[in-house]
N, CA, C and O of each residue as an XYZ file, in Angstrom:
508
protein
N       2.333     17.475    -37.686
C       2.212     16.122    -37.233
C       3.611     15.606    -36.928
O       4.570     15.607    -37.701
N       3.571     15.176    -35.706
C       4.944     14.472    -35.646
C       5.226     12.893    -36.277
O       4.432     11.992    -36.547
N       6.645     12.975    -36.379
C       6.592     11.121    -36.234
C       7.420     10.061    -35.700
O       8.593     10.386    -35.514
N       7.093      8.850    -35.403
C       7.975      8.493    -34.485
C       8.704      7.580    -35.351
O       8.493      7.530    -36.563
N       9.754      6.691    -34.611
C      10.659      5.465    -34.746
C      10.099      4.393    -34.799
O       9.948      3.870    -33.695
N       9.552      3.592    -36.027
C       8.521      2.406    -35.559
C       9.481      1.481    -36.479
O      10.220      1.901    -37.370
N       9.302      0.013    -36.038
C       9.981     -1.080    -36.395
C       9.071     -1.535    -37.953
O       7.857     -1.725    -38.021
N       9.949     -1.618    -38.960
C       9.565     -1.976    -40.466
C       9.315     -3.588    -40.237
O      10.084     -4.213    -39.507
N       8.278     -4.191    -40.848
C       7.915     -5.418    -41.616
C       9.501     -6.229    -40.976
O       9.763     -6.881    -39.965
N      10.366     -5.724    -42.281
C      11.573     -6.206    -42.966
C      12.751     -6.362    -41.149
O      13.741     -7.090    -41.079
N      12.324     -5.641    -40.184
C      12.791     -5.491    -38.889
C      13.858     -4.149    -39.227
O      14.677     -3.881    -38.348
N      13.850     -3.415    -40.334
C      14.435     -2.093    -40.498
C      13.932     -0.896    -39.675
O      12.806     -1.127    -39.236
N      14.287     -0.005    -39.419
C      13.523      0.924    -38.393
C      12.988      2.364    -39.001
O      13.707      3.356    -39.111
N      12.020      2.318    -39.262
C      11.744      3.665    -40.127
C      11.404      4.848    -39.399
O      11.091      4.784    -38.210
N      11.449      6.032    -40.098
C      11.049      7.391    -39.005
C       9.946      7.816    -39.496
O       9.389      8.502    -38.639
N       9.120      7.734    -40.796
C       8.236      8.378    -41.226
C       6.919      7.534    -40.944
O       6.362      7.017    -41.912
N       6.494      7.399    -39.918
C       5.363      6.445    -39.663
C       4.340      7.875    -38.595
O       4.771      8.326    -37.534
N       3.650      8.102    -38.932
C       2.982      9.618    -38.318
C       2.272      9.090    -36.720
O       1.583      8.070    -36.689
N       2.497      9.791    -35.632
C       2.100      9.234    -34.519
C       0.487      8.871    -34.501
O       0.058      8.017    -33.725
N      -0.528      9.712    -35.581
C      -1.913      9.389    -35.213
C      -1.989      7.643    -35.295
O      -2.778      6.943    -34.660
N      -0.850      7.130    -36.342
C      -0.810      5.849    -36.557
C      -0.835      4.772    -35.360
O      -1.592      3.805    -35.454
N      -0.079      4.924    -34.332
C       0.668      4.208    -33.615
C      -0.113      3.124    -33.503
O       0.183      2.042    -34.008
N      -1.573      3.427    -32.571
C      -2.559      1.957    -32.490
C      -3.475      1.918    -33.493
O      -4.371      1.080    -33.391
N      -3.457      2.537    -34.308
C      -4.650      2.028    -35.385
C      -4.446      0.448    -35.839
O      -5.354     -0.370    -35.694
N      -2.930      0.044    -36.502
C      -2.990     -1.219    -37.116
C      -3.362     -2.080    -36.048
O      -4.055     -3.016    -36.447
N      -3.020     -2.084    -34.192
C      -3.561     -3.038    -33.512
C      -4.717     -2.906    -33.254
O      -5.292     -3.976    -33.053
N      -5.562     -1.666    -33.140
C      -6.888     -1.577    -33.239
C      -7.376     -3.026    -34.173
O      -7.801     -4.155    -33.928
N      -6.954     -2.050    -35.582
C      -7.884     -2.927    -36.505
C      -7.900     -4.357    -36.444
O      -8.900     -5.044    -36.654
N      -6.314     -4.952    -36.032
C      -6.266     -5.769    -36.011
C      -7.351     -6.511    -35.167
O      -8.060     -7.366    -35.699
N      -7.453     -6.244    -34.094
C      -8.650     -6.756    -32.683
C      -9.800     -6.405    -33.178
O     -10.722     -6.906    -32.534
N     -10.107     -5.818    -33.966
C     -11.944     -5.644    -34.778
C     -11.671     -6.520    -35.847
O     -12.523     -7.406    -35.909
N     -10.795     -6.600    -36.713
C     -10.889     -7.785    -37.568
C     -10.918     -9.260    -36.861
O     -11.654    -10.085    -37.402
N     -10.139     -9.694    -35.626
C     -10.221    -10.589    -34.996
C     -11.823    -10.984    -34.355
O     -12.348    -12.093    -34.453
N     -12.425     -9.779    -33.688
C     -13.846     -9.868    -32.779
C     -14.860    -10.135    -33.995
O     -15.957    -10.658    -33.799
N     -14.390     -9.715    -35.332
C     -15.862     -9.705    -36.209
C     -15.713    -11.079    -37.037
O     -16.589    -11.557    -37.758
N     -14.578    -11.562    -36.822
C     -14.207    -13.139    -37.713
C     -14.696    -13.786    -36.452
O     -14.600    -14.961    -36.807
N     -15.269    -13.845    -34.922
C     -15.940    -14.576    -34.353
C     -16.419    -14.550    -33.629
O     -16.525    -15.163    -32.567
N     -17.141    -13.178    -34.478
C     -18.818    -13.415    -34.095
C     -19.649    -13.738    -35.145
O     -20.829    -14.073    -35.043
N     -18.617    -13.565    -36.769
C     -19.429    -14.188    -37.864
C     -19.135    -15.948    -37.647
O     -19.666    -16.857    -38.286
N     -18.205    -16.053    -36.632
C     -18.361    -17.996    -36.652
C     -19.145    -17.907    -35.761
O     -19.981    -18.702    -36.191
N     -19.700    -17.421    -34.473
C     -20.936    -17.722    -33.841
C     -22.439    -17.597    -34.512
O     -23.356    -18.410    -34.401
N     -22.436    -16.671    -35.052
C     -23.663    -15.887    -36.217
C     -23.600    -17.485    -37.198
O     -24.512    -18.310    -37.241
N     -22.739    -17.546    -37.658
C     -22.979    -18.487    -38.593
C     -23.600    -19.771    -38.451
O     -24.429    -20.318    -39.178
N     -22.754    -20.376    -36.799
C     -23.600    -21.587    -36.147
C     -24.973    -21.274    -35.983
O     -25.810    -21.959    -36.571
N     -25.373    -20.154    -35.127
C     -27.101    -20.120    -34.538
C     -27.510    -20.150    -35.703
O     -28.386    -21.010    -35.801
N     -27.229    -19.423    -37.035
C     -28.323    -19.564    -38.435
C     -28.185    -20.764    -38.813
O     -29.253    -21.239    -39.198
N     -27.136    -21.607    -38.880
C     -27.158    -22.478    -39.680
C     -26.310    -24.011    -39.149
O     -25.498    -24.678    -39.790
N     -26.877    -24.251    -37.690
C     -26.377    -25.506    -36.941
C     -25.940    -26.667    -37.621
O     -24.991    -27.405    -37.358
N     -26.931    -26.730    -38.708
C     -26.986    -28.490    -39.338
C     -25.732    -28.051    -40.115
O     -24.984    -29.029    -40.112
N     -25.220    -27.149    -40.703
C     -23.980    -27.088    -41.406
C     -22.543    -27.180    -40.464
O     -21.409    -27.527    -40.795
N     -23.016    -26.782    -39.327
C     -21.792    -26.506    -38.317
C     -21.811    -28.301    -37.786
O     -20.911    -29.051    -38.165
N     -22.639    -28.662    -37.135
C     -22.894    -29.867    -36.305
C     -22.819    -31.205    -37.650
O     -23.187    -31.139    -38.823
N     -22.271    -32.205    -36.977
C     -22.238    -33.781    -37.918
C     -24.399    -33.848    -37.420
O     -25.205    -33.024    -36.988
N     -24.439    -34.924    -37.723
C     -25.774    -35.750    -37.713
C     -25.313    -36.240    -36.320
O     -24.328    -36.978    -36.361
N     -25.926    -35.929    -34.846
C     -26.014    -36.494    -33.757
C     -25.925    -38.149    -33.572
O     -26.353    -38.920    -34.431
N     -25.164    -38.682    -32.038
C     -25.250    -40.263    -31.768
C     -26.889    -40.693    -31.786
O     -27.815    -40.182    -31.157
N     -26.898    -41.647    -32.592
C     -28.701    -42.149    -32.892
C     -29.100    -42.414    -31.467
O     -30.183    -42.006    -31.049
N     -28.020    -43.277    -30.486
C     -28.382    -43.579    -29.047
C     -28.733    -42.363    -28.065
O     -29.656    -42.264    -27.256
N     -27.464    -41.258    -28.468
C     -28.550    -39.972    -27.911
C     -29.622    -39.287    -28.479
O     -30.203    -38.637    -27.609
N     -30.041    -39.186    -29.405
C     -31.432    -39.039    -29.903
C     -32.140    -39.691    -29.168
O     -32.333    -39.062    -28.128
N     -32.872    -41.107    -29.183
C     -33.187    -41.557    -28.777
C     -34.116    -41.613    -27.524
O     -35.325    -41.671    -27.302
N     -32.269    -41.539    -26.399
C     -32.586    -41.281    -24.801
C     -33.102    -40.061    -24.777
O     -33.791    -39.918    -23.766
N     -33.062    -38.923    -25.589
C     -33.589    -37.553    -25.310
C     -35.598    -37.600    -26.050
O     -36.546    -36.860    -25.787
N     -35.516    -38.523    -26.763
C     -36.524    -38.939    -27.719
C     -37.710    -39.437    -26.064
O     -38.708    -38.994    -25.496
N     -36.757    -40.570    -25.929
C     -37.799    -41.128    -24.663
C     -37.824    -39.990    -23.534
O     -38.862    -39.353    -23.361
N     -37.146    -39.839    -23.079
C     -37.710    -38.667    -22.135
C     -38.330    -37.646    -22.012
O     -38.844    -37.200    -20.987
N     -38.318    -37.116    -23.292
C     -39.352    -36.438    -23.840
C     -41.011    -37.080    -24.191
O     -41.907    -36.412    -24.707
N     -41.126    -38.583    -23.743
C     -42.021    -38.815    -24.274
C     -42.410    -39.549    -25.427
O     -43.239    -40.455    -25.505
N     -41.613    -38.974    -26.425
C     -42.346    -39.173    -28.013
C     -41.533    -40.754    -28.408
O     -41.248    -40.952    -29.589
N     -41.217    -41.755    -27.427
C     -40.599    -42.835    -28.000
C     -40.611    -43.490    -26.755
O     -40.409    -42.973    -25.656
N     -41.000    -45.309    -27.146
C     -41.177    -45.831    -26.131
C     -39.908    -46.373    -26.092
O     -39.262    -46.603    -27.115
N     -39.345    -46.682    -24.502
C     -38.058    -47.323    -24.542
C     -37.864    -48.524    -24.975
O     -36.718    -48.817    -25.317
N     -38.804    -49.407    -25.061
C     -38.894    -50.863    -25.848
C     -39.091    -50.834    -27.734
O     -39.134    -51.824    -28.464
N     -39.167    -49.619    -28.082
C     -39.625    -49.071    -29.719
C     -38.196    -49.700    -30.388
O     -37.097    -49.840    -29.850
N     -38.589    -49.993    -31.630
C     -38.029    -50.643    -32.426
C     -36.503    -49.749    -32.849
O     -36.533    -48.767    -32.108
N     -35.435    -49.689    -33.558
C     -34.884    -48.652    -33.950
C     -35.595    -47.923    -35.208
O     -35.436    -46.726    -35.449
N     -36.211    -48.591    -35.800
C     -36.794    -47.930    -37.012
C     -37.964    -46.405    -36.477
O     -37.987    -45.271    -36.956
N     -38.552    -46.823    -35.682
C     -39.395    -45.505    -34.659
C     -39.052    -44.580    -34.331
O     -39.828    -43.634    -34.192
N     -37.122    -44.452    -33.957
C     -36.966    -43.328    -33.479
C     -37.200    -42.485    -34.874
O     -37.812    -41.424    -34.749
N     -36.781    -42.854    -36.147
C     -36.613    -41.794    -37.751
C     -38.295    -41.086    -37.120
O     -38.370    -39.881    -36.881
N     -39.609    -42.083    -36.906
C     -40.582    -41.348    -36.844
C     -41.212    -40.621    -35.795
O     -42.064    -39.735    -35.871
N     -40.441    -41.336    -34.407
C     -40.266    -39.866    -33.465
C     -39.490    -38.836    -33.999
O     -39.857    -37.661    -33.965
N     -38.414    -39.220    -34.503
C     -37.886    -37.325    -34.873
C     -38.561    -36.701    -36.141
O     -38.485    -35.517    -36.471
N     -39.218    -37.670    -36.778
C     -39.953    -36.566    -37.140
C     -41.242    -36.089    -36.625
O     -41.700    -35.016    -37.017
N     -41.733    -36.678    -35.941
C     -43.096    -35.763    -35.221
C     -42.415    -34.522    -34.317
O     -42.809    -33.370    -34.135
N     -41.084    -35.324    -33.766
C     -40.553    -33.718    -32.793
C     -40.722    -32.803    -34.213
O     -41.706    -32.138    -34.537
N     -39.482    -32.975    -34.937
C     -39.658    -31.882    -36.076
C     -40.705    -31.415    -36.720
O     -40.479    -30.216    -36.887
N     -41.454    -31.616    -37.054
C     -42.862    -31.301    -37.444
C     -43.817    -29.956    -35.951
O     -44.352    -28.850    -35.886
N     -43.431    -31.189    -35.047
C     -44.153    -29.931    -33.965
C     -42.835    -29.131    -33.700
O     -42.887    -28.723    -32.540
N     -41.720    -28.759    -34.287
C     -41.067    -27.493    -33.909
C     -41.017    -26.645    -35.323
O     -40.085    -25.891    -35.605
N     -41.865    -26.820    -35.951
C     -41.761    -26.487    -37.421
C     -40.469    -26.332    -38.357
O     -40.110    -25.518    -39.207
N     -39.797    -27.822    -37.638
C     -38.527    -28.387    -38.768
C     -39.268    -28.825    -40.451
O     -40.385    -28.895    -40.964
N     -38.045    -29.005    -40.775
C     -38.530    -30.042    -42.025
C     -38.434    -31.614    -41.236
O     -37.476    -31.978    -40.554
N     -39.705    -32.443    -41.524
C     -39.683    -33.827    -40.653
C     -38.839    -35.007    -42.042
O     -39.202    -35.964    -42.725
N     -37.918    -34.408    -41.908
C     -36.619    -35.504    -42.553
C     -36.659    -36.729    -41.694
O     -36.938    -37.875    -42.046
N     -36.385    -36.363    -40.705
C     -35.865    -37.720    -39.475
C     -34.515    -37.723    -39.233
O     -34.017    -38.375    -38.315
N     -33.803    -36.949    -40.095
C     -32.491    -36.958    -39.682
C     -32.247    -35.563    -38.526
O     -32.809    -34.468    -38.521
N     -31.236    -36.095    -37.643
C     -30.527    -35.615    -36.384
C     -29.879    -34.328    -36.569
O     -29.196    -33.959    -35.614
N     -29.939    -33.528    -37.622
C     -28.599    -32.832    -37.791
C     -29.266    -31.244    -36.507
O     -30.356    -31.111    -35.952
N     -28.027    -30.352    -36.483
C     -27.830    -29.927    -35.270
C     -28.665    -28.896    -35.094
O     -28.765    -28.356    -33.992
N     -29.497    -28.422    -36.357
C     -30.936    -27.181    -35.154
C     -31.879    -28.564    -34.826
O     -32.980    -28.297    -34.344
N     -31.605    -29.877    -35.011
C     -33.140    -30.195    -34.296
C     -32.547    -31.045    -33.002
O     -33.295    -31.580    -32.183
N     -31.227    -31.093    -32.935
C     -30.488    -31.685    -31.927
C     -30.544    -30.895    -30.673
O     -30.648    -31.320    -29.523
N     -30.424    -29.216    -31.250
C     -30.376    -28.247    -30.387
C     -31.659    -27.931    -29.823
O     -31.825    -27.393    -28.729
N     -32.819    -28.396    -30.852
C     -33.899    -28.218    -29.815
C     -34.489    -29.139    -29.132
O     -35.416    -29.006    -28.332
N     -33.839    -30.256    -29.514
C     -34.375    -31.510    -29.110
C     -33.764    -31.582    -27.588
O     -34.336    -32.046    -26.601
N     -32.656    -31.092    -27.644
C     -31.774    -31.223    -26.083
C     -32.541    -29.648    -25.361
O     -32.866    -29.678    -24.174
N     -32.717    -28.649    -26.001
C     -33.908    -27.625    -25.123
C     -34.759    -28.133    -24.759
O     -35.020    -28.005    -23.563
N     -35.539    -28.888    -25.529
C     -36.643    -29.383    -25.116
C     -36.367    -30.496    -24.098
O     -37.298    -30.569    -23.296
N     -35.523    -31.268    -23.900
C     -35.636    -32.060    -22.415
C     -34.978    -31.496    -21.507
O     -35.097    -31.985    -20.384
N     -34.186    -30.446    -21.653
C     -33.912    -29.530    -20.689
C     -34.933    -29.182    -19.947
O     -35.139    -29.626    -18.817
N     -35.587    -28.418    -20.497
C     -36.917    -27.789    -20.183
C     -38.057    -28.744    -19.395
O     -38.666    -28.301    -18.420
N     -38.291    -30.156    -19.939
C     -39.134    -30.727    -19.854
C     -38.281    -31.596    -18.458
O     -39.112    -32.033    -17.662
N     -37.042    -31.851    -18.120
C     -36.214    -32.034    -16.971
C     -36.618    -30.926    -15.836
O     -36.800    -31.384    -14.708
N     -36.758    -29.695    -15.995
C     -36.583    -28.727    -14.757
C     -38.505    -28.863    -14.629
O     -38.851    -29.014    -13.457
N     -39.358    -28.838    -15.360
C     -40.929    -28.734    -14.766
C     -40.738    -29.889    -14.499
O     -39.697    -29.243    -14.376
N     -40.585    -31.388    -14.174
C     -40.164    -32.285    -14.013
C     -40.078    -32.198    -12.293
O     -40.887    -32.573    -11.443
N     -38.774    -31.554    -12.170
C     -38.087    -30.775    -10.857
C     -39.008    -29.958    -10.350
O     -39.111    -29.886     -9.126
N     -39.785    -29.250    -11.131
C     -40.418    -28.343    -10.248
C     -41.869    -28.607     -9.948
O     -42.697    -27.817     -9.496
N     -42.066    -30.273    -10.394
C     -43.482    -30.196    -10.410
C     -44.621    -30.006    -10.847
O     -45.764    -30.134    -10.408
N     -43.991    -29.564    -12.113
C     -45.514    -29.118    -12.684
C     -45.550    -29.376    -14.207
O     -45.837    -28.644    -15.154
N     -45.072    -30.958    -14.100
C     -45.538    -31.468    -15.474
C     -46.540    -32.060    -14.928
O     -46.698    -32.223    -13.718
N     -47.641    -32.589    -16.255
C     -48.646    -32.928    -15.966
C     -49.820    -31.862    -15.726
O     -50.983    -32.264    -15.768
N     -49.544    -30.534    -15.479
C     -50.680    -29.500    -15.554
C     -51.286    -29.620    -16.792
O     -51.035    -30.474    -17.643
N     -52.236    -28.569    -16.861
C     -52.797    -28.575    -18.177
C     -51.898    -27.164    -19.101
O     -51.872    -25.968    -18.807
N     -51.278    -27.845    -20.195
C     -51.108    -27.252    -21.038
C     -49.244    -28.044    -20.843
O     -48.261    -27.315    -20.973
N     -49.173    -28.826    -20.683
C     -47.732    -29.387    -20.001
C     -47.901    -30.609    -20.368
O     -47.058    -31.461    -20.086
């Protein structure tokens, strides 16, 4: 095995560093980097309401009415029981509070309910 001239920690220059070495420590380094974030992405999709604050009540709301489940003249006390009927029909826990898996489906869901909208075909049966 040969070995080369590699620069020490300390900026001393050592000779006994074996060439199979050369990219392993930056290897690892870039797999320790890729797996610290994809466990912070992994961590958001499992567990949003820990990642996300409690959503603006005013955007709840506007996503609440467009969806339907809240009239725009409804009291503020109504939206707690629109979000919880959304939650309930997405098989949340119906808390009423905003936090971020029911934010995230709450904004899918008028996504969704925006493009059949666009395409016409709300109002079918089963829509």
């Amino acid at each position: 095995m040969a070995t080369i001239r590699a620069p020490h920690p300390t900026g001393a220059w050592r000779s006994d560093v074996p060439v199979h070495h050369r990219g392993q420590h930056r290897f690892t380094d870039l797999l320790r980097d890729a797996l610290t974030w994809a466990g912070a992405v992994l961590a958001g999709a499992l567990a949003p309401d820990l990642v996300l604050p409690e959503a603006d009540p005013a955007e709840v709301r506007a996503l609440l009415i467009e969806l339907g489940l809240l009239d725009a003249a409804a009291a503020p006390a109504q939206r707690i029981l629109a979000l919880q009927e959304f939650q309930r029909s997405m098989g949340l826990p119906a808390d009423g509070r905003a936090d971020g898996r029911t934010v995230s489906l709450l904004a899918r869901s008028a996504r969704e309910h925006r493009e059949l909208r666009e395409l016409g075909l709300l109002g079918l049966p089963g829509h």
